[in-house]
VOGU-3710 file (C-alpha; in Angstrom, 3 decimals, decimal comma):
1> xxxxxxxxxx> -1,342/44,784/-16,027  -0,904/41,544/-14,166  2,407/39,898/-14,489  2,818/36,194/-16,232  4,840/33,695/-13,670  7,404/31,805/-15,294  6,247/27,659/-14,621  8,827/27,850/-11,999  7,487/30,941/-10,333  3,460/29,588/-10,856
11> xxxxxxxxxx> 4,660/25,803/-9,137  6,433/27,585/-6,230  3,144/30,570/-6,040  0,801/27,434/-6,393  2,552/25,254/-4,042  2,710/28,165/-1,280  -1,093/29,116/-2,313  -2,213/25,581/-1,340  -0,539/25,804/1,772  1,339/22,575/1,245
21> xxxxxxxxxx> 3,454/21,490/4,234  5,856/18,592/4,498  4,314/15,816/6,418  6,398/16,023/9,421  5,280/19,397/9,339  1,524/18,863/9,198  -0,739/19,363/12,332  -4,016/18,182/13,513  -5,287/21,811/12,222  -3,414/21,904/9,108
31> xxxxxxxxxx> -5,923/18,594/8,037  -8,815/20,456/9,816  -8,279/23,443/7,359  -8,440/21,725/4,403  -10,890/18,981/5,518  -9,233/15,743/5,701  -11,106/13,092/5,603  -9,891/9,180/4,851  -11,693/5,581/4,710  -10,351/2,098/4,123
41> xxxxxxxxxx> -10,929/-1,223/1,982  -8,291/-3,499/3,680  -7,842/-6,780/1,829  -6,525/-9,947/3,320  -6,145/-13,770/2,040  -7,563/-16,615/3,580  -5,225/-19,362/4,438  -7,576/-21,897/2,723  -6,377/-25,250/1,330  -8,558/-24,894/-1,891
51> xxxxxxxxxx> -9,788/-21,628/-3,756  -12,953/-19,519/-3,494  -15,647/-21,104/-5,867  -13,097/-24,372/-7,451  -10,708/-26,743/-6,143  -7,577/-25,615/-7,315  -4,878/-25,027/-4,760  -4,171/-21,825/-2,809  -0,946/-20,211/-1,424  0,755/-22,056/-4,901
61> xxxxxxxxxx> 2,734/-19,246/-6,740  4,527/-19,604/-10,128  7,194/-17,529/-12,646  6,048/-14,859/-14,150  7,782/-16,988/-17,227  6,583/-20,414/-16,645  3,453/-21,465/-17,695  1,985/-24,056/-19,673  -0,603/-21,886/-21,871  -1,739/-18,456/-22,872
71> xxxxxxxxxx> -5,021/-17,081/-23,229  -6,148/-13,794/-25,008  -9,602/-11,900/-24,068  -10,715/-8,588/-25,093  -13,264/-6,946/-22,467  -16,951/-5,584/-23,025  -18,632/-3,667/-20,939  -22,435/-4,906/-20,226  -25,427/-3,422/-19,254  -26,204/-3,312/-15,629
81> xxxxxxxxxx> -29,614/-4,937/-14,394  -31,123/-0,869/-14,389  -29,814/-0,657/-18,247  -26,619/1,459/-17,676  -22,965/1,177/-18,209  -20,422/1,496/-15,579  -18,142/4,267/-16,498  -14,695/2,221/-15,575  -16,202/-0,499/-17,803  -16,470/2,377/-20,464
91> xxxxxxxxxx> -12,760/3,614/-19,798  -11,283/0,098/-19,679  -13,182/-0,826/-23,536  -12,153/2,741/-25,247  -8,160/1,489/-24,421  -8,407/-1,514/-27,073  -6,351/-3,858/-24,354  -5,317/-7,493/-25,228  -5,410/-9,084/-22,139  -3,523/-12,068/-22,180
101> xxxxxxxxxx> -3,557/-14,980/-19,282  -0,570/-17,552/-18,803  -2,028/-20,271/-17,345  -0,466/-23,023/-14,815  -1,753/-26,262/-15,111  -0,774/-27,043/-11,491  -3,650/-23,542/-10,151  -5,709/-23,070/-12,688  -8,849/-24,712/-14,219  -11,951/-24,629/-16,611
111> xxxxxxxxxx> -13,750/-22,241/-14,440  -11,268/-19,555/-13,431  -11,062/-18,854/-17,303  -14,797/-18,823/-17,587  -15,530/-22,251/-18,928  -16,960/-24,093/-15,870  -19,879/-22,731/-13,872  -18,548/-22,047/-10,156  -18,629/-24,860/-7,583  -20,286/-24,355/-4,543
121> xxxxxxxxxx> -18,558/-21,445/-2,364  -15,539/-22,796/0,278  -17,132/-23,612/3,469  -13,663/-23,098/5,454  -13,113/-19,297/4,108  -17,162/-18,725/4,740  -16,177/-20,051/8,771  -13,050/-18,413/8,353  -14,903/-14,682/7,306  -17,570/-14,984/9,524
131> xxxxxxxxxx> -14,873/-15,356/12,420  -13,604/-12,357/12,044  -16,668/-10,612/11,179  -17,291/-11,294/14,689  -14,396/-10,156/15,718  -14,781/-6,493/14,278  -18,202/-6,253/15,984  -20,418/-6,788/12,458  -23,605/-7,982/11,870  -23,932/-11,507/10,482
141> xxxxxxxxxx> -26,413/-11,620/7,317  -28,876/-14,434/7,632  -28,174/-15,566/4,283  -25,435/-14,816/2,064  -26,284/-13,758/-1,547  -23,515/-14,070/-3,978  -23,273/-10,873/-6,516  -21,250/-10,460/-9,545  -18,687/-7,024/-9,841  -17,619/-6,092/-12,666
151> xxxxxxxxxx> -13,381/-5,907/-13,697  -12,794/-4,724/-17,006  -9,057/-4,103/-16,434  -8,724/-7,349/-17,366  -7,789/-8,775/-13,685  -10,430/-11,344/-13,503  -10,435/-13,173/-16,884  -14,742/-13,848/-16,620  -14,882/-10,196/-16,305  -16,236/-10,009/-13,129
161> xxxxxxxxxx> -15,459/-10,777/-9,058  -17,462/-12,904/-7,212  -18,318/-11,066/-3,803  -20,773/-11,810/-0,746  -21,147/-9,705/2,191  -20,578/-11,461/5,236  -21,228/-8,881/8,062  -22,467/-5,366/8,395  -22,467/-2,370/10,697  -18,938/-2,949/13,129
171> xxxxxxxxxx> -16,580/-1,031/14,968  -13,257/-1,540/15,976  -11,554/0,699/19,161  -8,201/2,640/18,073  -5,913/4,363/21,470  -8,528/7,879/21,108  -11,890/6,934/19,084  -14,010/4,018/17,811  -13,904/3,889/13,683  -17,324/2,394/12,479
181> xxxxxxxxxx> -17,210/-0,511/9,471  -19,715/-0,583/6,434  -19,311/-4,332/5,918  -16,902/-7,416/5,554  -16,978/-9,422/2,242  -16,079/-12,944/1,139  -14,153/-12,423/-2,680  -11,963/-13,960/-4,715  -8,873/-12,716/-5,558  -7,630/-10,972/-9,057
191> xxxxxxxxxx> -4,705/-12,224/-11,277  -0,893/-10,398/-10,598  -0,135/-8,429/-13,550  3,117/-9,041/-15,290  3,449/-5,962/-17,419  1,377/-3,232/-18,942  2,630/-1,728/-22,219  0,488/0,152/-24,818  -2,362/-2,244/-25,861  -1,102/-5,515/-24,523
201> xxxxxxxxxx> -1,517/-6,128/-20,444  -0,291/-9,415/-19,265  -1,905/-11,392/-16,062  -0,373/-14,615/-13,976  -3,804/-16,325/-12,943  -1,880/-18,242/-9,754  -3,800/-16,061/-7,217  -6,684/-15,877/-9,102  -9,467/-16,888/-7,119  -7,902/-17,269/-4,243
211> xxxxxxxxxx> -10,660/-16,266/-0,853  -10,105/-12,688/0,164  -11,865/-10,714/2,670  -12,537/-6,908/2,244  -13,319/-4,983/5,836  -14,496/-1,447/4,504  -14,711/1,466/6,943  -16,691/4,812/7,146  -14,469/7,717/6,251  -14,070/8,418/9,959
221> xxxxxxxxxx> -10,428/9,158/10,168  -9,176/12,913/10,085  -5,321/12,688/9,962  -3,194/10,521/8,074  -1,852/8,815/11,386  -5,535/7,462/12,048  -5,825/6,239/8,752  -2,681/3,909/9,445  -3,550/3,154/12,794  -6,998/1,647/11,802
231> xxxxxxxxxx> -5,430/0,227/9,000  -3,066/-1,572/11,122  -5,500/-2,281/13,612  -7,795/-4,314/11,200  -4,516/-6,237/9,801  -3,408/-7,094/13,298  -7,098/-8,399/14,198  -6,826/-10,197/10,852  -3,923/-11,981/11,319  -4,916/-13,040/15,530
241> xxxxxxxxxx> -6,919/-15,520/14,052  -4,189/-17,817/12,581  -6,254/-18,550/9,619  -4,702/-15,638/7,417  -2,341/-15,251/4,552  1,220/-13,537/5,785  3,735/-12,022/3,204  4,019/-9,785/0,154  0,467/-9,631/-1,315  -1,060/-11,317/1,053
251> xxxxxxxxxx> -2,598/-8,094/2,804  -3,468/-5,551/0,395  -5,383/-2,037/0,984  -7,429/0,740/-0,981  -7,207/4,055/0,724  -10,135/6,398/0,318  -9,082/10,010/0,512  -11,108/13,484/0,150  -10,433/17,620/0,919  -13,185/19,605/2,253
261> xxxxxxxxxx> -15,412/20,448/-0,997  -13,576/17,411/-2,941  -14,778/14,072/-4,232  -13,627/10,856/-2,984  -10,309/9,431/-4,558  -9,437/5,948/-3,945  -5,520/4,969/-3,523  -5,727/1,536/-4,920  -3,830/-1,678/-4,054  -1,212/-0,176/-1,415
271> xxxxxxxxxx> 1,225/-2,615/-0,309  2,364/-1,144/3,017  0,624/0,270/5,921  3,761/2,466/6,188  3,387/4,137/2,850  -0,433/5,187/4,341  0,397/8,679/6,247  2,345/9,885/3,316  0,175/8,962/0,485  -2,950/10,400/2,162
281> xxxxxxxxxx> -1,419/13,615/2,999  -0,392/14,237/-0,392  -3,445/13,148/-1,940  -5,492/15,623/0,411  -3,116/18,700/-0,670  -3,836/17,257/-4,556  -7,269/17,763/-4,083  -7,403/20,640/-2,300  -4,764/22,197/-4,638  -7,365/21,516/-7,933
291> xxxxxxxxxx> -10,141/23,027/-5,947  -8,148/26,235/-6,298  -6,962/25,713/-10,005  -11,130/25,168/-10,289  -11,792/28,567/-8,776  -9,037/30,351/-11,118  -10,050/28,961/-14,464  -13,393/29,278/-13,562  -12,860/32,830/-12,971  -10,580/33,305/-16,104
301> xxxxxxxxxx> -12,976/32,026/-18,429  -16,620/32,456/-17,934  -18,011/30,500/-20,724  -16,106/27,281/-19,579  -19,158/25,127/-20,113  -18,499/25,570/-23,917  -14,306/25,242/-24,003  -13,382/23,143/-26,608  -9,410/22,488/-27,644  -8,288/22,691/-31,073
311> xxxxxxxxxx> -5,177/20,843/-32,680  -3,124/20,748/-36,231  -1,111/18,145/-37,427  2,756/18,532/-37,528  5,219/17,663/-39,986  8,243/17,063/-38,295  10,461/17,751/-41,534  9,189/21,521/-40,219  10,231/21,337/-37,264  13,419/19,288/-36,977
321> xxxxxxxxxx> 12,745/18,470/-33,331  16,101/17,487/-31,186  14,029/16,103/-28,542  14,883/12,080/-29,062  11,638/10,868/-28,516  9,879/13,289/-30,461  13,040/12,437/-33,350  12,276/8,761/-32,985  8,382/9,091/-33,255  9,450/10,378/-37,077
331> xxxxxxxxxx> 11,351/6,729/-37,683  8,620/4,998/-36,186  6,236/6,667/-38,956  4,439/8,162/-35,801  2,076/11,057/-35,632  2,905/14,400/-34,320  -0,435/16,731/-33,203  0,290/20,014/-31,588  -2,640/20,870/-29,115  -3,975/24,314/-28,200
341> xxxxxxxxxx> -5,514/24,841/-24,824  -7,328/28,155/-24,315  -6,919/29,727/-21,341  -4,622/27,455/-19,946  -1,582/29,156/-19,887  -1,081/29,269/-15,790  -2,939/26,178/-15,325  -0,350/23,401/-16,849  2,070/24,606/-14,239  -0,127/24,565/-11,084
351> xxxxxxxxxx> 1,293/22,646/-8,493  -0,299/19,376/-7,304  1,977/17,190/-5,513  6,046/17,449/-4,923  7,356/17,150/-8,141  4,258/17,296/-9,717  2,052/19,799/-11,938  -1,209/19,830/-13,175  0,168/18,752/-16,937  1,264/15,590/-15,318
361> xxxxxxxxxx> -2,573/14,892/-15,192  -2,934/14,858/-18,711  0,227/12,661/-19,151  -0,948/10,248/-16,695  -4,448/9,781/-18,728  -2,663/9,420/-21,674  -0,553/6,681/-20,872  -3,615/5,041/-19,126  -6,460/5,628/-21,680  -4,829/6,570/-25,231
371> xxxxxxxxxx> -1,998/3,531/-24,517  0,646/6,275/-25,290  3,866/4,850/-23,083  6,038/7,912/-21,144  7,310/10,587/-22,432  3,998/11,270/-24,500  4,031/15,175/-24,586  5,811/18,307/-24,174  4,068/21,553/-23,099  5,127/25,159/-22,405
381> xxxxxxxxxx> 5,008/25,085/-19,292  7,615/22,377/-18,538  10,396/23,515/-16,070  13,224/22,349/-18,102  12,293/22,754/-21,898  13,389/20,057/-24,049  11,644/22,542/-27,629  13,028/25,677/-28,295  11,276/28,480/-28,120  11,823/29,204/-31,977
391> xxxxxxxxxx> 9,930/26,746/-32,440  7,227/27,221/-29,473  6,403/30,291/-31,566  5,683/29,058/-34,499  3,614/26,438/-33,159  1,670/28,838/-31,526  1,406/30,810/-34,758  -0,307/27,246/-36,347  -2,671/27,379/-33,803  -3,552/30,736/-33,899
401> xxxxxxxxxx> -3,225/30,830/-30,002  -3,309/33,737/-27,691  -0,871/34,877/-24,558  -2,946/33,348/-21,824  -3,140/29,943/-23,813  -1,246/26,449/-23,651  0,310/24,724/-25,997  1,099/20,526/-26,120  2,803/18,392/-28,393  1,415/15,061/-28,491
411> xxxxxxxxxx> 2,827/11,841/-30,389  1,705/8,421/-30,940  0,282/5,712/-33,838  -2,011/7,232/-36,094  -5,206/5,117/-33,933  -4,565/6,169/-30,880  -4,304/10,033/-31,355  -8,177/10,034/-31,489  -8,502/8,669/-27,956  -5,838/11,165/-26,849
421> xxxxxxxxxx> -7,274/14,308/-28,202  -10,466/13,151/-26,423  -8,893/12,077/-23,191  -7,130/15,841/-22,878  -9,929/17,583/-24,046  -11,989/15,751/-21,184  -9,642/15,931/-18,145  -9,109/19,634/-19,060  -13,245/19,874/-18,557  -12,693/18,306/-15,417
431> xxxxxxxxxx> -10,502/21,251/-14,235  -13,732/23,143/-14,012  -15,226/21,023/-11,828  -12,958/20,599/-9,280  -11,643/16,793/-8,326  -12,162/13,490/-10,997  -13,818/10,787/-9,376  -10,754/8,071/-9,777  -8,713/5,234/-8,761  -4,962/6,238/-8,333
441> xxxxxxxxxx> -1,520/3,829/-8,410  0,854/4,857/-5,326  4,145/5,279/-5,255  6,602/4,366/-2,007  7,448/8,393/-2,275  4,129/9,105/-1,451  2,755/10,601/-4,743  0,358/9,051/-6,870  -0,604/8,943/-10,558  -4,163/8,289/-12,594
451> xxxxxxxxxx> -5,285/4,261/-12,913  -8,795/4,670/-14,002  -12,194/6,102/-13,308  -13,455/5,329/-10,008  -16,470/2,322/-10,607  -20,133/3,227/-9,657  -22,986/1,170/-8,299  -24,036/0,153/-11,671  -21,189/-2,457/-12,092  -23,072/-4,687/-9,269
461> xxxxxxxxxx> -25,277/-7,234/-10,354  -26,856/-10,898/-9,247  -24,669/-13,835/-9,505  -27,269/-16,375/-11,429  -25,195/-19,335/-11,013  -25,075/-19,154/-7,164  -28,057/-19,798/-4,776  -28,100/-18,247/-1,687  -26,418/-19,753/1,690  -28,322/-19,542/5,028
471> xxxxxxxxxx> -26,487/-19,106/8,089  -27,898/-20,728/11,084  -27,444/-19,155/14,416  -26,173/-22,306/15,757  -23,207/-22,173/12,924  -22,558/-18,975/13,932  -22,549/-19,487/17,755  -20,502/-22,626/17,710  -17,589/-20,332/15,654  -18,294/-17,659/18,281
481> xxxxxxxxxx> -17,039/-19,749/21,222  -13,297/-19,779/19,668  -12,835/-16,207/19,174  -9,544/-14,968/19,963  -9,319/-12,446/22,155  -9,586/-8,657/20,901  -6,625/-6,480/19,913  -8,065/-3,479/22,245  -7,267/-5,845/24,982  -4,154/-7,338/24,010
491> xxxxxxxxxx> -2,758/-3,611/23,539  -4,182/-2,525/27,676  -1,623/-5,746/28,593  1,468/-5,150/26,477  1,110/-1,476/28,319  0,490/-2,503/31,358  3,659/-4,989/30,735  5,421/-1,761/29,904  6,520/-3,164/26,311  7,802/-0,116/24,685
501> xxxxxxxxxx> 4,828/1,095/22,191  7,768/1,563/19,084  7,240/-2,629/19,186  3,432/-2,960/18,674  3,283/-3,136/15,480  6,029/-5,688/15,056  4,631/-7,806/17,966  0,851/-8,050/16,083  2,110/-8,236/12,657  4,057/-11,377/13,390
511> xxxxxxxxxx> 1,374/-12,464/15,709  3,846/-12,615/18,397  1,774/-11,954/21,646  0,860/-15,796/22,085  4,366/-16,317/22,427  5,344/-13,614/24,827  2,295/-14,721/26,973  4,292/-18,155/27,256  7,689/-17,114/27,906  6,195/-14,965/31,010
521> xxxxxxxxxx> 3,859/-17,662/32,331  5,859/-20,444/31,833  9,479/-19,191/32,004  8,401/-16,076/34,934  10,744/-13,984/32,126  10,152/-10,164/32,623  7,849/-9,421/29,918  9,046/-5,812/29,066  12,500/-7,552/28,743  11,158/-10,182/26,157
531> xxxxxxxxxx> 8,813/-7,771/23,962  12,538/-6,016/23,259  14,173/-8,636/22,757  11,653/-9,474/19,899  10,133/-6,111/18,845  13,963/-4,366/18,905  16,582/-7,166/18,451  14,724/-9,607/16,301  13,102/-6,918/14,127  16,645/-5,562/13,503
541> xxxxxxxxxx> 18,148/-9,186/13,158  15,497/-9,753/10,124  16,642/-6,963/8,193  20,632/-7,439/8,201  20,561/-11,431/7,907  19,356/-13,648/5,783  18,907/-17,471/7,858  20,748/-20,575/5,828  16,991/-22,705/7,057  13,796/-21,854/7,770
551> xxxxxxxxxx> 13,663/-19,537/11,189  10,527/-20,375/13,913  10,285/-17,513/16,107  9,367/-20,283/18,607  12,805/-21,160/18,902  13,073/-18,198/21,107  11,028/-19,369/23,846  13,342/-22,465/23,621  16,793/-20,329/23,435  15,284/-18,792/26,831
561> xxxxxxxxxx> 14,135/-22,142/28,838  17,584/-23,561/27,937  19,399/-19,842/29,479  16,923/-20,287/33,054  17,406/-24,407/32,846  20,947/-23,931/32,834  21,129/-20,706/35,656  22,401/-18,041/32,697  20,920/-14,651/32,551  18,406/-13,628/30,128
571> xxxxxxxxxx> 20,695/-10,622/28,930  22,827/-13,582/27,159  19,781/-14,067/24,591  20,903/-10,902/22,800  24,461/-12,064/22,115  22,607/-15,598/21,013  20,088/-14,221/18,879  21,872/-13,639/15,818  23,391/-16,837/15,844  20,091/-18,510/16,275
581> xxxxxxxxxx> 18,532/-16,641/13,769  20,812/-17,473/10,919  21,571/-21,101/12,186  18,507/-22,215/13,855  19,320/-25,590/13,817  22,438/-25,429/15,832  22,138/-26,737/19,085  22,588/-23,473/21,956  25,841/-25,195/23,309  27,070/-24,847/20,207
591> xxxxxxxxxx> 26,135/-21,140/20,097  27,780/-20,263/23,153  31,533/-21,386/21,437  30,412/-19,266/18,747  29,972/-16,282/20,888  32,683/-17,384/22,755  31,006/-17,663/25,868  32,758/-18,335/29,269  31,347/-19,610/32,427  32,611/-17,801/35,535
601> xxxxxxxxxx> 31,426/-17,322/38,786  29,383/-13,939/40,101  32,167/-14,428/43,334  35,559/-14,496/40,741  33,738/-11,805/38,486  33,743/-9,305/41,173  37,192/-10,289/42,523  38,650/-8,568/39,531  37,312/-4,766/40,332  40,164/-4,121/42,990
611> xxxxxxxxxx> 42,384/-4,649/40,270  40,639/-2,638/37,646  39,997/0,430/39,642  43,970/0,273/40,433  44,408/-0,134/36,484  41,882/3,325/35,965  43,972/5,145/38,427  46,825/4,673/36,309  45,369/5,711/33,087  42,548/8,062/34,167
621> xxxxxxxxxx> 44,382/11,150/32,936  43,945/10,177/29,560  40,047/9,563/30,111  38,708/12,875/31,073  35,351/12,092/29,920  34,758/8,630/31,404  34,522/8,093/35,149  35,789/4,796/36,646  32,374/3,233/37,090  31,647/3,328/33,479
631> xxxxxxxxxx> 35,110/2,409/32,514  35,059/-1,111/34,815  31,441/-1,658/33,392  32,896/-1,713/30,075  35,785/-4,065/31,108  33,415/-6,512/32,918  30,032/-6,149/30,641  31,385/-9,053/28,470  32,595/-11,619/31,221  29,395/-10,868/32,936
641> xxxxxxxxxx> 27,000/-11,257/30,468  25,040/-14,143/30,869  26,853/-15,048/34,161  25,615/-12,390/36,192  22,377/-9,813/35,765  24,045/-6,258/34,366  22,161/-4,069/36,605  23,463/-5,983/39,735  27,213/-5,531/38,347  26,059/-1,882/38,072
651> xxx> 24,479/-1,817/41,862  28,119/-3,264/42,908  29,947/-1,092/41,634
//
């Protein structure tokens, strides 16, 4: 007879089954065992004075509690131009949202709250898109036809995005292999959601409408490292232009992620490119873990094509539950269901990320789709039980369930227990199949949990209101002459500069090459020296201070004319930086008394080793571990500094 796991003992079997390893423990043939395979939707903001299709401001942000009005909607789905529904369109209507909009007189108008027909699309983000279009290698359209895609989440209060393709068919070049693109798109951006609690989900409409590009690659990446370093690459080609948005929001991506066998799953709305590598290892491992859970219940129960649930309601005056939520559903005149699941008695425990089981599916869906906020359900299989077993048993009696069968507890208002038995009953008939089609929140941890059913085709549709725009080859031309260069090439000179690579990514993210390019043309600065100075020492400066004014990073190639005009060495900057960077309007004589700086010649520096090595031969026996080179360096490294180069104090002595 085969032996029952405890939940425990089925997460750890699962876990070990699915042959999940810690990233840092993951190698190129761990992904090629269980199929990796990764694409990207990178988002970016336009730095545009106006909006997409009005004349409202951009780059204009407000309170999430000031605003001068509020506006309710409740979304439909329509019928797509082939007669069909979109299924996220579906999902989004069987929640019963109230969306509600707080408006700011100041960024919003008529049209963004679908009152006003659009005005004619913004000529500067068109230029701006096609640019960089150009840049990744796409195809310009001859004519750009405006199409409508549906949002029934609420973030778009019309219902729908306004979208254009720009460019089709790129590439861009990462350090080992070229990663085609599908296409670039023109868009306007979605409201910022303030909260999201049972049937009431409230938007800012600030950004709304703002122009956004979308650069979508082919799922060419196989590890999660590629998948960052493409995503970074597009960001950093983004942002050489000038004409981007830069800060929290501004650059947004959706990471598409599938297993060998699997569907794909899209990571939605992930703020940082460092987050990437974690979230799609995990996600692969998810997938690849439900594949098996697939194969077992398959297996387990033949005649899954006709599984059904069944459920009785509870009286909790039976029951006397001492779980507090399921104590304060009784006050709150809620309603308790109990919930059999055949079959399912190993499956609720089956591992799918860290932390994470497969009943955490089911409470996911149910926050998402039945409105019922977390905790929602208890289940037999949890690893600490908050319900006795006493009374385990005589649920199970109630529901006339069997040893190899699952049991839930479920609680919410009377209307939404409908939508819940449905939305368990369905994701459990997903199990058969293998991997939901879906859009997924991430977490900074790396795991993820269920947003909403992944949109098809059949939300696209003709924007009516919008003719199309022709692109001339002349308009295109004329932007292609002032093209900056590419990142491919800017990366061959910060190597052959030997910047350390650990900097890279801070030196394109700020857009900090133009600058580096200066200080060695102009100033004849060692370059390797400056790309530390800002990809080490500023980087770290950022995160530990916090300026009293506004901080250029042009000030830098100021702080280092003023060290060569006045015959200081550059080593000095790093003393100065900090200074600069949290007072960058104080003069640089004044920074030197605030280091305490002195001026001293190389000639009256060097006089003072005789002495020193006299003073080390008196103390040495208490320094076993330092010899007298390194202890004089240490004695002299502060006089010297910025008086005389450190490695020709080292060569003296």
């Amino acid at each position: 007879m085969k032996k029952t796991l405890s939940p425990r003992e089925n997460y750890d079997h699962t876990c070990l089954e699915a042959g999940y390893v810690p990233l840092h423990e993951a190698t190129h043939e761990t992904y090629d065992r269980i199929g990796f395979m990764s694409g990207l939707e990178v988002h970016q903001q336009l730095k545009t004075k106006e909006k997409l299709f009005c004349h409202c401001p951009a780059g204009i942000y407000n309170k999430p509690d000031v605003f001068d009005a509020e506006v309710i909607r409740h979304m439909r789905p329509t019928l797509s131009e082939l007669g069909e529904y979109d299924g996220t369109a579906l999902m989004e209507f069987k929640t019963r949202k109230n969306i509600i909009y707080r408006l700011k007189n100041e960024t919003t108008c008529t049209y963004e709250v679908d009152d006003t027909p659009p005005f004619a699309l913004n000529r500067e983000a068109l230029n701006i898109a096609i640019e960089i279009s150009l840049l990744s290698k796409l195809n310009i359209v001859g004519e750009v036809h405006i199409t409508r895609k549906q949002y029934l989440d609420g973030s778009i209060p019309t219902g729908f995005q306004r979208t254009a393709i720009i460019g089709v068919e790129g590439e861009i070049s990462l350090k080992n292999k070229k990663i085609r693109l599908i296409q670039l798109s023109l868009e306007e951006d979605s409201c910022r959601e303030v909260s999201d609690i049972g049937h009431t989900r409230i938007y800012r409409t600030d950004r709304l409408g703002m122009p956004l590009i979308e650069t979508v690659t082919y799922p060419d990446m196989v590890t999660p490292a590629e998948v960052k370093e493409a995503c970074d690459y597009i960001r950093f080609l983004n942002r050489s232009t000038g004409k981007v948005r830069t800060g929290i929001g501004a650059a947004r991506q959706d990471v598409n992620v599938s297993c060998r066998g699997g569907s794909r799953v899209e990571i939605k709305g992930v703020a940082h490119t460092k987050w990437i590598p974690q979230l799609t290892h995990i996600e692969c491992f998810r997938q690849w873990s439900l594949l098996l859970l697939r194969d077992k219940l398959c297996k387990s129960i033949p005649e899954h094509h006709a599984w059904k649930c069944s459920y009785v309601d509870l009286d909790y005056h039976d029951y006397r539950f001492s779980y507090l939520p399921l104590s304060q559903a009784r006050h709150t005149e809620q309603k308790i269901v109990a919930v059999n699941l055949p079959g399912f008695g190993q499956a609720l425990s089956h591992f799918t990320q860290p932390g994470k089981m497969f009943a955490d599916e089911l409470s996911d869906r149910l926050k998402v789709i039945a409105c019922l906020e977390k905790p929602n359900m208890v289940h037999t299989a949890q690893l600490n039980q908050v319900v006795v077993e006493k009374q385990w048993l005589a649920v199970q009696q109630l529901l006339g369930s069997s040893q190899d069968d699952a049991q839930l507890i479920i609680w919410g208002h009377a209307d939404d227990i409908p939508t819940a038995l449905e939305t368990i009953e369905e994701r459990c008939l997903m199990a058969f199949k293998g991997i939901p089609t879906e859009t997924r929140k991430s977490f900074e941890d790396g795991t993820t949990i269920f947003e909403r059913v992944l949109p098809g085709a059949d939300r696209m549709y003709p924007d009516t209101d919008s003719a199309p725009i022709p692109l001339k080859d002349e308009t295109i031309e004329k932007l292609r002459q002032h093209l900056p260069r590419e990142i491919a090439g800017l990366y061959s000179i910060l190597q052959k500069w030997r910047i350390p690579e650990d900097t890279y990514t801070y030196i394109f993210k700020n857009d900090f090459f133009s600058l580096i390019e200066d200080i060695v043309e102009q100033l004849d600065y060692d370059p390797a020296f400056v790309g530390k100075l800002l990809g080490h020492k500023l980087k770290f400066i950022e995160g530990h201070i916090i300026p009293v004014a506004p901080f250029k990073p042009r000030i830098i190639f100021s702080l280092l004319k003023f060290l060569k005009d006045n015959n200081l060495t550059p080593e000095l900057a790093w003393a100065m930086l900090p200074i600069v960077f949290e007072h960058p309007k104080l003069d640089f004589e004044s920074v030197l008394i605030q280091i305490k700086f002195q001026r001293i010649s190389r000639e009256a520096l060097l006089a003072q080793v005789p002495f020193l090595r006299t003073k080390f031969a008196e103390i040495r026996h208490s320094m076993d571990t330092l010899n007298e080179r390194d202890w004089i360096m240490g004695q002299l490294r502060r006089p010297a500094l910025g008086n005389i180069p450190l490695t020709d104090l080292v060569k003296f002595l």
